[in-house]
FILUM-927774 format. One record per atom (N, C-alpha, C, O): residue number from 1; residue in one letter; atom name; x, y, z. Coordinates in Angstrom, 2 decimals, always signed. Layout:
BEGIN
<pt num="NUM" residu="a" atome="CA" xx="X" yy="Y" zz="Z"/>
...
***
This chain:
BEGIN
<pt num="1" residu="x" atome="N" xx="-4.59" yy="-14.69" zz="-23.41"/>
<pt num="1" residu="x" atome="CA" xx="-3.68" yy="-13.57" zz="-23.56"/>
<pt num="1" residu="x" atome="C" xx="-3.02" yy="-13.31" zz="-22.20"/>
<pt num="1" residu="x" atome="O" xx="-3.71" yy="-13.20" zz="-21.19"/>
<pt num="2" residu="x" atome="N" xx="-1.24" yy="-13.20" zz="-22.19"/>
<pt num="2" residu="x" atome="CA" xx="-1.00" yy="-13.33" zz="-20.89"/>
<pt num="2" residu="x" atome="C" xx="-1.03" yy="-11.85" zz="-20.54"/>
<pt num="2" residu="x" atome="O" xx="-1.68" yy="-11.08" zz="-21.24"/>
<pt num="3" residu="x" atome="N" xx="-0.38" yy="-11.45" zz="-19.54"/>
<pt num="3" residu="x" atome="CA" xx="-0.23" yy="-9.58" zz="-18.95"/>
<pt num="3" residu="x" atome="C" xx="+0.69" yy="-8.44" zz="-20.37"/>
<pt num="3" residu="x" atome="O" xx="+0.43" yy="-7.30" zz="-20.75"/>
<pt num="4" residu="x" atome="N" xx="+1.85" yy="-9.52" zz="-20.84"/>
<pt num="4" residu="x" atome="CA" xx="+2.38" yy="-8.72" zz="-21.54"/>
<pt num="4" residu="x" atome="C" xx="+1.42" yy="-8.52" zz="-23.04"/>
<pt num="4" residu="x" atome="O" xx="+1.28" yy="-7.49" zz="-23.70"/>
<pt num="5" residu="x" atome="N" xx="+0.99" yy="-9.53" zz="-23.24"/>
<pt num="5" residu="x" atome="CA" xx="+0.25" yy="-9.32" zz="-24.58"/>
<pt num="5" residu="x" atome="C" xx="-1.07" yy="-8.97" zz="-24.42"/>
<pt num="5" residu="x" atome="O" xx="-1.89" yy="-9.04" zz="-25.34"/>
<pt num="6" residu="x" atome="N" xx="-1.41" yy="-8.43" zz="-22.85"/>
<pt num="6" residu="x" atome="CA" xx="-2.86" yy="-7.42" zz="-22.83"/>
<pt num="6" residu="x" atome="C" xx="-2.06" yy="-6.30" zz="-23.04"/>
<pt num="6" residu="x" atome="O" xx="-2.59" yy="-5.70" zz="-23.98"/>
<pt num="7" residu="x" atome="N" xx="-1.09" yy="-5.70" zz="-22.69"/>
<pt num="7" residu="x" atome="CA" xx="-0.32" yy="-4.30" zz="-22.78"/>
<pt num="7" residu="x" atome="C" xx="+0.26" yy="-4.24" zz="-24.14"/>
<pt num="7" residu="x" atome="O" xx="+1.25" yy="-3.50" zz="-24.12"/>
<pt num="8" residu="x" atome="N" xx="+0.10" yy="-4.57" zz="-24.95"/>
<pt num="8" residu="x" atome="CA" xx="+0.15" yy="-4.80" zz="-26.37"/>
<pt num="8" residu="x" atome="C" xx="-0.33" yy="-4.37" zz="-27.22"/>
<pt num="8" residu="x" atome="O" xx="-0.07" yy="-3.75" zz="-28.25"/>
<pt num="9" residu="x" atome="N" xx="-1.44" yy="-4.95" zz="-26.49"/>
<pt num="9" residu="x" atome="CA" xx="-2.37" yy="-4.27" zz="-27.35"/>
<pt num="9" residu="x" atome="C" xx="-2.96" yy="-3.18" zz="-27.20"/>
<pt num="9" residu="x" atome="O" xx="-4.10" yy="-3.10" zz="-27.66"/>
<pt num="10" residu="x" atome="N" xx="-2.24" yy="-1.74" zz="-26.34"/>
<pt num="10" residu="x" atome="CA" xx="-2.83" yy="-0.82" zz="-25.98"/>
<pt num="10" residu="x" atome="C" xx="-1.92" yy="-0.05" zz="-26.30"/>
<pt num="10" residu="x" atome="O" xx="-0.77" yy="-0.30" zz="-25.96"/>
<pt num="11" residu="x" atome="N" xx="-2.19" yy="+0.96" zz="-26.96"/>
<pt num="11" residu="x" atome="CA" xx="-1.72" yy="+2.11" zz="-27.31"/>
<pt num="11" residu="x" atome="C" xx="-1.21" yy="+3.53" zz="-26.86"/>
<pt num="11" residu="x" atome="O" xx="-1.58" yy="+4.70" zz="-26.97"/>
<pt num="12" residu="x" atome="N" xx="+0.03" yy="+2.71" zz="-26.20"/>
<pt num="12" residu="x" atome="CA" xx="+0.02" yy="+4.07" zz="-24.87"/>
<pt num="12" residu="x" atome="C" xx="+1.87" yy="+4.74" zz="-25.66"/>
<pt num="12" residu="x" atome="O" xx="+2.64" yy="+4.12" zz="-26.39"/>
<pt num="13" residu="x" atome="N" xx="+1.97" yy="+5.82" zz="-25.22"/>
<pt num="13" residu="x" atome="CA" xx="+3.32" yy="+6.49" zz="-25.82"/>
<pt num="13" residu="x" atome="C" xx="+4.24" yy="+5.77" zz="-24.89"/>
<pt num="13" residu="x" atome="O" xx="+3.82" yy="+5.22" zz="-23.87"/>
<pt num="14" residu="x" atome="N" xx="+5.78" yy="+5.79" zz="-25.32"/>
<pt num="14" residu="x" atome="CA" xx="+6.60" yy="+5.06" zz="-25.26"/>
<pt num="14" residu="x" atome="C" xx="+7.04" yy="+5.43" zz="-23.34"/>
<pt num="14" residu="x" atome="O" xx="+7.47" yy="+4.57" zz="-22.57"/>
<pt num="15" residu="x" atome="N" xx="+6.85" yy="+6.47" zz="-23.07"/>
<pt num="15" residu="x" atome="CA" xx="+7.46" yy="+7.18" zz="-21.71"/>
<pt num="15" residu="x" atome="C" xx="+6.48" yy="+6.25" zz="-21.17"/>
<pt num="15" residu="x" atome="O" xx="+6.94" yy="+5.22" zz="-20.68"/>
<pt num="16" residu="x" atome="N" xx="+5.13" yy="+6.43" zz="-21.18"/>
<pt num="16" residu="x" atome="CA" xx="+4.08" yy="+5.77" zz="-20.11"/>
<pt num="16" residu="x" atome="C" xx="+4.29" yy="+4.23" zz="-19.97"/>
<pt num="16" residu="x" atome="O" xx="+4.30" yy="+3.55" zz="-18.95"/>
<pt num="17" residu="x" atome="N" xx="+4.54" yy="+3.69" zz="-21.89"/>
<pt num="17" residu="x" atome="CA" xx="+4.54" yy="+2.10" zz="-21.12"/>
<pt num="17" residu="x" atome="C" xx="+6.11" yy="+1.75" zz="-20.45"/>
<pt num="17" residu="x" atome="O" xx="+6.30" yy="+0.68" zz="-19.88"/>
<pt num="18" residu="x" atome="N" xx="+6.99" yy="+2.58" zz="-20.57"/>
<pt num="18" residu="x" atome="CA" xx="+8.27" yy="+2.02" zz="-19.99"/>
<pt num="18" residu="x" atome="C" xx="+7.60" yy="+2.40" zz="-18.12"/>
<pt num="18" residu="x" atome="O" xx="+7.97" yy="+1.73" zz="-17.15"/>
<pt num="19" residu="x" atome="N" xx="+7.00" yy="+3.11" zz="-18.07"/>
<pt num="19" residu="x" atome="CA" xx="+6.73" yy="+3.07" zz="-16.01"/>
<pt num="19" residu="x" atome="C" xx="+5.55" yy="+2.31" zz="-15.97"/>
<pt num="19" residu="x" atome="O" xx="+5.02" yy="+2.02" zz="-14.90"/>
<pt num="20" residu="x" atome="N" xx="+5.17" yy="+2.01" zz="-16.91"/>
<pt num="20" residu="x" atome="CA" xx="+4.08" yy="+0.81" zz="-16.44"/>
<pt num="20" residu="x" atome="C" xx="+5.26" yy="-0.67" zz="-16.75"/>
<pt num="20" residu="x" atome="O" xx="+5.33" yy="-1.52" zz="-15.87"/>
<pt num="21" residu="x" atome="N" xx="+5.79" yy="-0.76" zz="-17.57"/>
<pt num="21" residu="x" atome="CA" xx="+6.52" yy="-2.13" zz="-17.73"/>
<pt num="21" residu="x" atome="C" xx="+7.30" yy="-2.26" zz="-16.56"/>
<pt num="21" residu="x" atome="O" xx="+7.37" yy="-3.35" zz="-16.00"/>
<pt num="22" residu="x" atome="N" xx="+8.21" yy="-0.72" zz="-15.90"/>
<pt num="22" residu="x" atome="CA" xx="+8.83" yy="-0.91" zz="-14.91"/>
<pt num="22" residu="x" atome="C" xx="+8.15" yy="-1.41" zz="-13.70"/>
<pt num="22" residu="x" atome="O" xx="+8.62" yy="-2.42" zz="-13.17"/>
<pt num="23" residu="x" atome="N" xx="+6.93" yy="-0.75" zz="-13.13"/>
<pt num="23" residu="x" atome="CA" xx="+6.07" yy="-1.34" zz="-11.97"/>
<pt num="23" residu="x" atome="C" xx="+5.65" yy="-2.79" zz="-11.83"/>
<pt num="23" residu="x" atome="O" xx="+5.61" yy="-3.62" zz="-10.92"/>
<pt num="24" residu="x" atome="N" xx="+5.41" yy="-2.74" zz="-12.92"/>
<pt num="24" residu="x" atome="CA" xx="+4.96" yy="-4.63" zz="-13.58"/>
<pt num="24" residu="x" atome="C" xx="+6.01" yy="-5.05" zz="-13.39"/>
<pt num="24" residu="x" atome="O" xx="+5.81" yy="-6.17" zz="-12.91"/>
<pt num="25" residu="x" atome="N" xx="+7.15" yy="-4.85" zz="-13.45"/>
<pt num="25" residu="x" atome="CA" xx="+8.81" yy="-6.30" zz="-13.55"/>
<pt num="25" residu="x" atome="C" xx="+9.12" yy="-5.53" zz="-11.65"/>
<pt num="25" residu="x" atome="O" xx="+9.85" yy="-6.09" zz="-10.83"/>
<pt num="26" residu="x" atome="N" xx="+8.70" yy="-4.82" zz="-11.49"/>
<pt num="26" residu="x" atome="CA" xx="+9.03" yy="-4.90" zz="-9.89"/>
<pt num="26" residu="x" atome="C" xx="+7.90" yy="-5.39" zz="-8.97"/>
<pt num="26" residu="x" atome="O" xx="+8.16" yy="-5.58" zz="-7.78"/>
<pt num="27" residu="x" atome="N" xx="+6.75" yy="-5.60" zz="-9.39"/>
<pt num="27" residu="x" atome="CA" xx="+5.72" yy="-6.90" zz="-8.62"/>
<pt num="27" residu="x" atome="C" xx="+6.48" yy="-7.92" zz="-9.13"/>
<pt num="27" residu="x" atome="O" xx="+6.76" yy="-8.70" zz="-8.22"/>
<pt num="28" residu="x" atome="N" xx="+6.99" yy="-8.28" zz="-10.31"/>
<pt num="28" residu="x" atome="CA" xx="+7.26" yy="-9.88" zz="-10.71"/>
<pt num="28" residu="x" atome="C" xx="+8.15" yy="-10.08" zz="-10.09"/>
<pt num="28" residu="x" atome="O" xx="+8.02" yy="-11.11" zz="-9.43"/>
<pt num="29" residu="x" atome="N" xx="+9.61" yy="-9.25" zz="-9.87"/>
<pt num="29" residu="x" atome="CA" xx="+10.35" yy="-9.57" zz="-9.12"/>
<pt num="29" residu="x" atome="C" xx="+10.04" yy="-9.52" zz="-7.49"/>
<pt num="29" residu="x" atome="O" xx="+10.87" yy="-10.08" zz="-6.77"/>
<pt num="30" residu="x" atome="N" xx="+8.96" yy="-8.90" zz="-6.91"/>
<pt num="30" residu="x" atome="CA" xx="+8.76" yy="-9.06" zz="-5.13"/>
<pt num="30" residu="x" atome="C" xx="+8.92" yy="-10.22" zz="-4.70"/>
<pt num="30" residu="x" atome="O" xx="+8.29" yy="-11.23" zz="-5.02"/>
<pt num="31" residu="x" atome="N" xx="+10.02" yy="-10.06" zz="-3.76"/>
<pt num="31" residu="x" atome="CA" xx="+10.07" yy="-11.17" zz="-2.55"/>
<pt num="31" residu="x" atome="C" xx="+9.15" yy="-11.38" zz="-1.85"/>
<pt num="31" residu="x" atome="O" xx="+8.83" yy="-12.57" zz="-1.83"/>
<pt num="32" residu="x" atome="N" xx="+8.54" yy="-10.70" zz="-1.21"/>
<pt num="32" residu="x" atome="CA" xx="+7.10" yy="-10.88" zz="-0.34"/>
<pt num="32" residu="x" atome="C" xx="+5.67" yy="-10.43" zz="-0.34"/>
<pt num="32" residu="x" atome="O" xx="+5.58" yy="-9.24" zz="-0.04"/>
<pt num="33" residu="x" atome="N" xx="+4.89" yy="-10.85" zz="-0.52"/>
<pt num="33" residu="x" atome="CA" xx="+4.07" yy="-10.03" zz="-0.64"/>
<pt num="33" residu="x" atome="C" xx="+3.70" yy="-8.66" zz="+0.06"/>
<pt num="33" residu="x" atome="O" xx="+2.83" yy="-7.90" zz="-0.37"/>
<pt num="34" residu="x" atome="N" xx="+4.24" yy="-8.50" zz="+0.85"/>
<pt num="34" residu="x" atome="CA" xx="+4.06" yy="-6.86" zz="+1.39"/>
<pt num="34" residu="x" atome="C" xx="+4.61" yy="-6.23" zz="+0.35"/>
<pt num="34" residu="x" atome="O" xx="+4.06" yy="-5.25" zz="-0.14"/>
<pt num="35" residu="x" atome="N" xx="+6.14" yy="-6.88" zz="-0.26"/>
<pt num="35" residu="x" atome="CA" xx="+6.36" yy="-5.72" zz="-1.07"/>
<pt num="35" residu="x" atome="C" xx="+5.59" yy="-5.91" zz="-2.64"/>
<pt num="35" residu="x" atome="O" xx="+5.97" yy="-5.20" zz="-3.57"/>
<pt num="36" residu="x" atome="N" xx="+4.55" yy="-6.85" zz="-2.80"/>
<pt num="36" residu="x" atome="CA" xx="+3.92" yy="-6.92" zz="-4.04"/>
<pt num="36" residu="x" atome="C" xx="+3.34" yy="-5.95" zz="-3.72"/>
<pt num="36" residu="x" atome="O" xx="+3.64" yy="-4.94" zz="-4.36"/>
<pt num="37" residu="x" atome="N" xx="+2.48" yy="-5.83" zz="-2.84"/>
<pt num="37" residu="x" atome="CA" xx="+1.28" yy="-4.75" zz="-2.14"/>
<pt num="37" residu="x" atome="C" xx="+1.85" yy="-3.20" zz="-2.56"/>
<pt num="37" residu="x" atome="O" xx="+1.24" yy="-2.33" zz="-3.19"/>
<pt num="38" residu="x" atome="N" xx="+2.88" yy="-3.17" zz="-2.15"/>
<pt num="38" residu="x" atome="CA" xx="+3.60" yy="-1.51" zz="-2.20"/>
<pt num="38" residu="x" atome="C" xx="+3.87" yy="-1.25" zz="-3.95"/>
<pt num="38" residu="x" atome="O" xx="+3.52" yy="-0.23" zz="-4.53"/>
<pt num="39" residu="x" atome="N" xx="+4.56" yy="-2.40" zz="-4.58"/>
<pt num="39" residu="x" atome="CA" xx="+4.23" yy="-2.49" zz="-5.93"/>
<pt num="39" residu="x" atome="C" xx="+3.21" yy="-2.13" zz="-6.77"/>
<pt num="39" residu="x" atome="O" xx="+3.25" yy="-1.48" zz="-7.82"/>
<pt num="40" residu="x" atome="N" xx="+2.34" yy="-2.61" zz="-6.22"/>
<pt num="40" residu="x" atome="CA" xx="+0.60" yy="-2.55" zz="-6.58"/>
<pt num="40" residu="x" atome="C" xx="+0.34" yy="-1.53" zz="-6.36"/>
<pt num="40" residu="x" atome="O" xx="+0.00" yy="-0.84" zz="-7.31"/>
<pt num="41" residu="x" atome="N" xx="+0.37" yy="-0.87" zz="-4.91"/>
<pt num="41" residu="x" atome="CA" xx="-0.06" yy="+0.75" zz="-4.96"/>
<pt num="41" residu="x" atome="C" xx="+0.90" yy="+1.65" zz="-5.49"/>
<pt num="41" residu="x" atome="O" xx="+0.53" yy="+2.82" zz="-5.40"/>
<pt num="42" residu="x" atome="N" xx="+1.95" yy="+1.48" zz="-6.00"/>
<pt num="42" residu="x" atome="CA" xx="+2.68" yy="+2.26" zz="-7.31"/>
<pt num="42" residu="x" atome="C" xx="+2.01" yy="+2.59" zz="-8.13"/>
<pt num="42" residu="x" atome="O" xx="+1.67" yy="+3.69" zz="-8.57"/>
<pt num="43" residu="x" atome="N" xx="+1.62" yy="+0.88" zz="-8.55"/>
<pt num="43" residu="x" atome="CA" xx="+1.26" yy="+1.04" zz="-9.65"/>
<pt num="43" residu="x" atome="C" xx="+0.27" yy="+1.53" zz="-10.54"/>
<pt num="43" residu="x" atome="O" xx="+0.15" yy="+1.77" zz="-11.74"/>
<pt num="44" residu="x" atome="N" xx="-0.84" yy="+1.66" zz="-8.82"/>
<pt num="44" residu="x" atome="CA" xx="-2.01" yy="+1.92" zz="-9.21"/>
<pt num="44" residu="x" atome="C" xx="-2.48" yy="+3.15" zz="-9.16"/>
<pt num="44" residu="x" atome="O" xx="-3.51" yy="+3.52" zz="-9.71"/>
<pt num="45" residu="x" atome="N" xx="-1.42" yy="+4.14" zz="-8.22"/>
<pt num="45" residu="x" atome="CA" xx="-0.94" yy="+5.16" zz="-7.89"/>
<pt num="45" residu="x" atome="C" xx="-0.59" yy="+6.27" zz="-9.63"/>
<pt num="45" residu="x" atome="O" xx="-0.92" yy="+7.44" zz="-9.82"/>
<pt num="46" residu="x" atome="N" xx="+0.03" yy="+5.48" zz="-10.44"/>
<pt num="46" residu="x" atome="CA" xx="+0.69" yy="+6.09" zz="-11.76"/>
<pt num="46" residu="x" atome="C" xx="-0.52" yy="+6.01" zz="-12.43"/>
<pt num="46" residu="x" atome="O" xx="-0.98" yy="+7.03" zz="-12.96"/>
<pt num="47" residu="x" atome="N" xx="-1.23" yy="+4.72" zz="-12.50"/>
<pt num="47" residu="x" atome="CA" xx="-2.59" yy="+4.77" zz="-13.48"/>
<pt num="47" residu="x" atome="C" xx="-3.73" yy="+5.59" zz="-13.20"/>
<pt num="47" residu="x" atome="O" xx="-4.49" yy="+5.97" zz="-14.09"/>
<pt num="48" residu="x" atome="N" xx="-3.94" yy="+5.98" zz="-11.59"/>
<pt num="48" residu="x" atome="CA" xx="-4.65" yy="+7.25" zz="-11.27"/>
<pt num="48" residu="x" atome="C" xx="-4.66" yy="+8.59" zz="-11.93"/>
<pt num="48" residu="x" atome="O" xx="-5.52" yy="+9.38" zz="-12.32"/>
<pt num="49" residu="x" atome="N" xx="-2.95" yy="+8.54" zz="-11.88"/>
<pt num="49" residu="x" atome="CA" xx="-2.22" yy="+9.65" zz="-12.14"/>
<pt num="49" residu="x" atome="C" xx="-2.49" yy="+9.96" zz="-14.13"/>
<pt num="49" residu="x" atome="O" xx="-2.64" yy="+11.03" zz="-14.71"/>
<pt num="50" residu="x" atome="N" xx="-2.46" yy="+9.11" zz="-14.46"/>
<pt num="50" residu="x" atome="CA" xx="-2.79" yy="+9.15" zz="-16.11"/>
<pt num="50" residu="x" atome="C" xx="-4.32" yy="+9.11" zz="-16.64"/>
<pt num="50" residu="x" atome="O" xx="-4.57" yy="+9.28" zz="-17.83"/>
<pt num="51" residu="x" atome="N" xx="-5.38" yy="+8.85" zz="-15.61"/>
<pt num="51" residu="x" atome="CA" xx="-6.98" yy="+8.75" zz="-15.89"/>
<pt num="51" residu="x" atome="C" xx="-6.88" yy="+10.08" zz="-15.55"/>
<pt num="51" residu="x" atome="O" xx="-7.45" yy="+10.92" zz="-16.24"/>
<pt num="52" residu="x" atome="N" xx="-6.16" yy="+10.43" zz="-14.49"/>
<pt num="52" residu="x" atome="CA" xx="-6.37" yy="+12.56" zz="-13.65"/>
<pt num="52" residu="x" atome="C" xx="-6.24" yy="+13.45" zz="-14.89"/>
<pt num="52" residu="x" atome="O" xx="-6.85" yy="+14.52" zz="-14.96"/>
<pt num="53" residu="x" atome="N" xx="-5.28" yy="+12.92" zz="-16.08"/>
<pt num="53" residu="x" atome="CA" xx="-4.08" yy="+13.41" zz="-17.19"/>
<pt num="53" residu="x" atome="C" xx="-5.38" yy="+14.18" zz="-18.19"/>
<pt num="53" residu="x" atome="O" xx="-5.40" yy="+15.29" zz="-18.73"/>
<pt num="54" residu="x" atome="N" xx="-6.70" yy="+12.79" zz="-18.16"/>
<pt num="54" residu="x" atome="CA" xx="-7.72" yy="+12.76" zz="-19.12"/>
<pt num="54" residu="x" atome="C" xx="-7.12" yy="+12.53" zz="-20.84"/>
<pt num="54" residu="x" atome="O" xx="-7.85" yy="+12.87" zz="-21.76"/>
<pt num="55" residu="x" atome="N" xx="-6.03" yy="+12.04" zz="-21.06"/>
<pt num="55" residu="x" atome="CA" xx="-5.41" yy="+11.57" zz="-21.77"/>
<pt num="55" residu="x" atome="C" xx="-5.46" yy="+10.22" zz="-22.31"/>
<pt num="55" residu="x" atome="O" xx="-4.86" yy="+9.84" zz="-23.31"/>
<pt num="56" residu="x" atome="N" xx="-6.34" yy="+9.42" zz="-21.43"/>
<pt num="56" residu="x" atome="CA" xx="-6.09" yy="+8.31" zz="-22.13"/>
<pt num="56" residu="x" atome="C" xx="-7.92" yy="+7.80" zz="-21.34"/>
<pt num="56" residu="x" atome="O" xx="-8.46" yy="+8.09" zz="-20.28"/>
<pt num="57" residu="x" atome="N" xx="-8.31" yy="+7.05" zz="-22.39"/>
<pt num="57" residu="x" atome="CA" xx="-10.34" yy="+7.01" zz="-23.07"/>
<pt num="57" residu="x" atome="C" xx="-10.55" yy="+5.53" zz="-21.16"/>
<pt num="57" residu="x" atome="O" xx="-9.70" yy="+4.79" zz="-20.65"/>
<pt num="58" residu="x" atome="N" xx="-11.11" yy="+5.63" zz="-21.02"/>
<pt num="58" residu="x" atome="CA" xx="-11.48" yy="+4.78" zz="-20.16"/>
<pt num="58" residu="x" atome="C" xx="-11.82" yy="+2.99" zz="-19.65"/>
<pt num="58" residu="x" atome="O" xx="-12.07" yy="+2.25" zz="-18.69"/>
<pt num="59" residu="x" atome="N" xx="-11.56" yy="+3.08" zz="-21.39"/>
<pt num="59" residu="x" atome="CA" xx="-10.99" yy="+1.28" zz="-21.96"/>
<pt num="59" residu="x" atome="C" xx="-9.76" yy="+0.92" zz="-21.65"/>
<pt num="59" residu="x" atome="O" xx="-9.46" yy="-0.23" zz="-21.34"/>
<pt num="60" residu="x" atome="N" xx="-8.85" yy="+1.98" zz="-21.70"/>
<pt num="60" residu="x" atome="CA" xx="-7.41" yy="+1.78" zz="-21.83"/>
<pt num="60" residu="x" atome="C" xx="-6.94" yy="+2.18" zz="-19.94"/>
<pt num="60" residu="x" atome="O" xx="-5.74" yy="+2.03" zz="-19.68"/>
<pt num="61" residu="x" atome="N" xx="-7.73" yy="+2.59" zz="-18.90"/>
<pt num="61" residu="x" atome="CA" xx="-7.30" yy="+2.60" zz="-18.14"/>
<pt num="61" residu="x" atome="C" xx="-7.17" yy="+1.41" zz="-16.85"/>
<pt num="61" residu="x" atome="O" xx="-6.35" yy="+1.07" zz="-16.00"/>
<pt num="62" residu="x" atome="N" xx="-9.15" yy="+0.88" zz="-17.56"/>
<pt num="62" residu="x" atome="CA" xx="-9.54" yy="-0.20" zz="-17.00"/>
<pt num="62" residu="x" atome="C" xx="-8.21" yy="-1.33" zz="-17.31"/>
<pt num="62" residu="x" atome="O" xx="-7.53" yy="-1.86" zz="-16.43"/>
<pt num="63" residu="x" atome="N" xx="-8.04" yy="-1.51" zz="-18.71"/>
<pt num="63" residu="x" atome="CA" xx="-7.15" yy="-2.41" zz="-18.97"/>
<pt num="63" residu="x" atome="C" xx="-5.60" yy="-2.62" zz="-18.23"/>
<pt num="63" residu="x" atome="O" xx="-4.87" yy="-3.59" zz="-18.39"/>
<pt num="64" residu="x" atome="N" xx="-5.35" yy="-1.56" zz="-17.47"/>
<pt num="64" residu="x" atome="CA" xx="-4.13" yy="-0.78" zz="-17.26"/>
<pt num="64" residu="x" atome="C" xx="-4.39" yy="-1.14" zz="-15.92"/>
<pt num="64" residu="x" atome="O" xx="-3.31" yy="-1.38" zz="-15.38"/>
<pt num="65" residu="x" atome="N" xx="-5.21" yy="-1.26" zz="-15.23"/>
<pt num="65" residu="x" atome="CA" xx="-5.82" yy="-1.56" zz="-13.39"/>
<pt num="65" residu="x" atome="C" xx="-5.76" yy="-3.14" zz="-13.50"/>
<pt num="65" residu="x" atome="O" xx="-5.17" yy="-3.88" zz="-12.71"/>
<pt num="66" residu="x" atome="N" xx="-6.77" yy="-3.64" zz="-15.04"/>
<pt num="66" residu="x" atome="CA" xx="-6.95" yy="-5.09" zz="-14.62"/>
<pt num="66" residu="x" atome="C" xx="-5.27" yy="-5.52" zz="-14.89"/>
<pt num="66" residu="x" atome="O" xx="-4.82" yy="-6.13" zz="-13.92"/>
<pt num="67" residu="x" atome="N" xx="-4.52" yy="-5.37" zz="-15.73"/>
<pt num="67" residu="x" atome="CA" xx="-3.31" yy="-5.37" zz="-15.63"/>
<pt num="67" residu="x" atome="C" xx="-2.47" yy="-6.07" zz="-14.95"/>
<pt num="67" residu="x" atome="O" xx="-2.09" yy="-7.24" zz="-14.96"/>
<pt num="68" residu="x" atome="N" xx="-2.21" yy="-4.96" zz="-14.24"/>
<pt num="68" residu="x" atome="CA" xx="-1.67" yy="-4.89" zz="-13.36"/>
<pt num="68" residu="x" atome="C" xx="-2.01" yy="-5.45" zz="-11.31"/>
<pt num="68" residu="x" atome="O" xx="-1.36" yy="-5.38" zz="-10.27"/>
<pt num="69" residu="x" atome="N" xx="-3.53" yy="-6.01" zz="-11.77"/>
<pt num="69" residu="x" atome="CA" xx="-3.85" yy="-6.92" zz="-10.48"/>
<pt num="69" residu="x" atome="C" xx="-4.08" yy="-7.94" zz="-10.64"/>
<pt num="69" residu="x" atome="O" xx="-4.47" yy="-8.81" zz="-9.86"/>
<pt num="70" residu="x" atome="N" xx="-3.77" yy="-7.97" zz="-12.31"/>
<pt num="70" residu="x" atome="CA" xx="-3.26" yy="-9.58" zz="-12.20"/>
<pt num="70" residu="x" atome="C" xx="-2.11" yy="-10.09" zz="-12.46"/>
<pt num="70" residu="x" atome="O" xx="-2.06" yy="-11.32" zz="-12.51"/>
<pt num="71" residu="x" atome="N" xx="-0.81" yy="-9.29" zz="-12.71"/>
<pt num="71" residu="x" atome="CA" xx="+0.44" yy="-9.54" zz="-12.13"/>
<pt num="71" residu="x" atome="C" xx="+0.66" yy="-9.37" zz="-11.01"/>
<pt num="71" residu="x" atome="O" xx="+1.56" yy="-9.96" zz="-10.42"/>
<pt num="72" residu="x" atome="N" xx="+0.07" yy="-8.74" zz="-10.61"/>
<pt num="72" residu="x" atome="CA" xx="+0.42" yy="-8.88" zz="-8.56"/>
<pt num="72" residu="x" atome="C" xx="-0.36" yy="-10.23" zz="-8.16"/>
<pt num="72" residu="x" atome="O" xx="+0.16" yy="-11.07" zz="-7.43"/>
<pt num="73" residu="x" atome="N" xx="-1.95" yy="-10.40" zz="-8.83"/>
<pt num="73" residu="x" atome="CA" xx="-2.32" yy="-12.00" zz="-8.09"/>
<pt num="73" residu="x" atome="C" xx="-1.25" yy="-13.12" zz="-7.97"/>
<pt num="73" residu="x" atome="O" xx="-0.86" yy="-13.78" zz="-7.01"/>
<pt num="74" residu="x" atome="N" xx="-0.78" yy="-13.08" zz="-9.82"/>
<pt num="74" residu="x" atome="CA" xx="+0.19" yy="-14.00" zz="-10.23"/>
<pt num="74" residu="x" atome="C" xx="+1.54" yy="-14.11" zz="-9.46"/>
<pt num="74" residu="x" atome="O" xx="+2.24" yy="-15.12" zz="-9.58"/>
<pt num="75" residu="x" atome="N" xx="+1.87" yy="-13.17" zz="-8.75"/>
<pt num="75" residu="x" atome="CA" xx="+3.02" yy="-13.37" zz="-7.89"/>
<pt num="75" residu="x" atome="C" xx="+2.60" yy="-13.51" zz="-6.93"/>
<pt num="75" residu="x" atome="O" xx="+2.88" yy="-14.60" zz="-6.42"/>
<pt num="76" residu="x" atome="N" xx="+1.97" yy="-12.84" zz="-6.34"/>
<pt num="76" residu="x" atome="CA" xx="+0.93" yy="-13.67" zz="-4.69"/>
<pt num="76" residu="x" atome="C" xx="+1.13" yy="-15.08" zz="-4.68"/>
<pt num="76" residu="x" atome="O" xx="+1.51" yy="-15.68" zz="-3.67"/>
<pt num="77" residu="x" atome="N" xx="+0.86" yy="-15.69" zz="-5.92"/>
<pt num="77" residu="x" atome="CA" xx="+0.23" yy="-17.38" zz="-5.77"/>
<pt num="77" residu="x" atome="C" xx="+1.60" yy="-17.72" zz="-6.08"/>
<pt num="77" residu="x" atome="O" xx="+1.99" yy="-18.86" zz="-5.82"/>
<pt num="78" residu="x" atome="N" xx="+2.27" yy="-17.01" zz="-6.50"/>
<pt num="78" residu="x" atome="CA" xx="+4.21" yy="-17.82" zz="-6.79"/>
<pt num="78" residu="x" atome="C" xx="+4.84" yy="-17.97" zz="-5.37"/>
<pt num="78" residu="x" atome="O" xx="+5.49" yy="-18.90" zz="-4.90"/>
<pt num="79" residu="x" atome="N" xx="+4.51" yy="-16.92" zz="-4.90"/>
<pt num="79" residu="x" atome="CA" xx="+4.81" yy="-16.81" zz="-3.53"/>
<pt num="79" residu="x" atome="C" xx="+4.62" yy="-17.47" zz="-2.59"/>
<pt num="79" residu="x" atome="O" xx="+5.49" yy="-17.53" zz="-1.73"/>
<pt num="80" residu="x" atome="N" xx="+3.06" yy="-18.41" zz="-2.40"/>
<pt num="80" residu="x" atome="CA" xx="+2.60" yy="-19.14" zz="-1.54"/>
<pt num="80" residu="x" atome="C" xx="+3.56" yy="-20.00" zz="-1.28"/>
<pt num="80" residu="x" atome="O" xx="+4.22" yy="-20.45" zz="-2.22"/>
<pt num="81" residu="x" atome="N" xx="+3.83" yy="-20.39" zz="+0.01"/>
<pt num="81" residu="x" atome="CA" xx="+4.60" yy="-21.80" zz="+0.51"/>
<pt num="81" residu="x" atome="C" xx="+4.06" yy="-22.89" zz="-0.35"/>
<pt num="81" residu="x" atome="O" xx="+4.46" yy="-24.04" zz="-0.20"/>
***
């Protein structure tokens, strides 16, 4: 199952997954990894921000962290020389 079809399968309202899809297509698009890094703490920054909410069960946040650090690995390693 790749990143988009783990977020698929999670049941989040339409506002939340459009700023999670947005954070995710701006690691994919980073030029460097510094700016994957700043990506990443966006991103991880918003998913804090929605576990704080108590809105969403603790399956769905984990999923939402692993996520999203493994579209940032996946561009890390695109990145390598």
């Amino acid at each position: 199952m790749n990143g988009a079809d783990a977020l698929a399968a999670l049941n989040l309202p339409p506002k939340v997954r459009k700023c999670v899809d947005s954070h995710r297509a701006c690691i994919e698009r980073a030029e460097d990894s510094g700016t994957v890094d700043v990506w990443l703490d966006r991103a991880e920054s918003l998913i804090e921000g929605l576990e704080a909410s108590g809105a969403f069960n603790d399956a769905t946040i984990e999923a939402l962290y692993v996520n999203v650090d493994k579209v940032a690995m996946a561009r890390l390693a695109e990145l390598k020389p």
